[in-house]
C-alpha positions as CSV (number, residue, x, y, z in Angstrom):
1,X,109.8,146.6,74.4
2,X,113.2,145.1,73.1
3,X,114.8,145.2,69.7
4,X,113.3,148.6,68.4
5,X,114.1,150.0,64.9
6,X,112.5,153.5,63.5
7,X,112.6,154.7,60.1
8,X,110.5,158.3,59.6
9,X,108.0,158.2,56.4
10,X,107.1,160.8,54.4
11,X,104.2,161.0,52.4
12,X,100.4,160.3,51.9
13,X,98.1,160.1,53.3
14,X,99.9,161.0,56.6
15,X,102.3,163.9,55.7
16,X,105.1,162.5,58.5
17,X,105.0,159.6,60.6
18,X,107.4,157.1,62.2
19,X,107.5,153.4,61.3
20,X,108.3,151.5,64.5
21,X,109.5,148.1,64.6
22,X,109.9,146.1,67.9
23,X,109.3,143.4,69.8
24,X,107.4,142.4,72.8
25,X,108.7,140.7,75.4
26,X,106.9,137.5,75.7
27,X,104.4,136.1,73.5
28,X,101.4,136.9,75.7
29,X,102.5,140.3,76.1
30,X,100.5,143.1,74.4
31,X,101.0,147.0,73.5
32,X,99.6,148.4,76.5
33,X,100.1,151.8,75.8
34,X,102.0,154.1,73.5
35,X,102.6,157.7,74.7
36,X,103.8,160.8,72.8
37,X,104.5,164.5,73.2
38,X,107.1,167.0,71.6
39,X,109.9,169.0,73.6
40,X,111.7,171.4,71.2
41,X,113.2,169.4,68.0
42,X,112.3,166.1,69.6
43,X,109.2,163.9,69.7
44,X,109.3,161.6,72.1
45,X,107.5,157.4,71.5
46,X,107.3,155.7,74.9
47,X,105.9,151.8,73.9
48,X,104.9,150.0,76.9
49,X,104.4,146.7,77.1
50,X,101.4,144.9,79.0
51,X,102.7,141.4,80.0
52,X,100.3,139.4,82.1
53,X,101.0,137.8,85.3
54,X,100.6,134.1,84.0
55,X,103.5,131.2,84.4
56,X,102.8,129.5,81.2
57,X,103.7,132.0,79.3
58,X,106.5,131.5,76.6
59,X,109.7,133.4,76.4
60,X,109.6,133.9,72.6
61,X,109.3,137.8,71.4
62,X,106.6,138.3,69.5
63,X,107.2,141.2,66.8
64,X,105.1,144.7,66.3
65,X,105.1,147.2,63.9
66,X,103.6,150.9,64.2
67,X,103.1,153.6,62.6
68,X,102.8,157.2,64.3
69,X,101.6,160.4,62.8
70,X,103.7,163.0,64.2
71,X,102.0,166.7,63.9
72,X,104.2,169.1,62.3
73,X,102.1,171.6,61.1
74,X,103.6,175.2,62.0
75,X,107.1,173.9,63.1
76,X,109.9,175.5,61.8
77,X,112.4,174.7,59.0
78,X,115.2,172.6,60.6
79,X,116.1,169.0,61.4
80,X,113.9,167.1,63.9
81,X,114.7,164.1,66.0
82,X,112.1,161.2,66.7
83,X,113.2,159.0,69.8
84,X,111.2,155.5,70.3
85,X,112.4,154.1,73.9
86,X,115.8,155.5,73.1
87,X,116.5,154.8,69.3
88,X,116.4,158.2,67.7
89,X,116.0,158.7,63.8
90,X,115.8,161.7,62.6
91,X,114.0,163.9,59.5
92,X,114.2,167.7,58.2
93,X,111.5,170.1,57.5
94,X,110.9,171.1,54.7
95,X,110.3,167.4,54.1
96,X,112.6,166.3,52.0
């Protein structure tokens, strides 16, 4: 996935979530899978990509856009980072 942006949303109806922007490599390329899990202050995204092995395939990007509900129930007060293939934004609970 190249180009990725983050912005974390607050609000209803999911309470915290990330708003991922990116875009795939190649138009024939799809979201093949998106993984996530928390290690201390940091939730880790990992987008990958699912490009299929055909030659006619244009260069182009083609853009995505996500949004990730990130469980915080029961963490503690404190600022929290959310990384996406290595861009990091960041929020604070309580939820500002």
């Amino acid at each position: 996935m190249d180009d990725v942006s983050i912005r974390v949303g607050v609000g209803y109806p999911i309470p915290v979530h990330a708003v991922v922007s990116a875009n795939l490599p190649k138009v024939c390329a799809q979201l093949g899978e998106v993984r996530l899990h928390r290690d201390g202050k940091t939730f880790f995204v990992r987008l990958i990509a699912d490009v299929p092995a055909q030659t006619d395939c244009m260069e182009d990007s083609l853009p995505v856009r996500l949004e990730i509900p990130l469980n915080t129930i029961n963490l503690p007060d404190g600022k929290y980072e959310v990384n996406v293939n290595g861009t990091v934004g960041t929020f604070e609970i309580p939820l500002q």
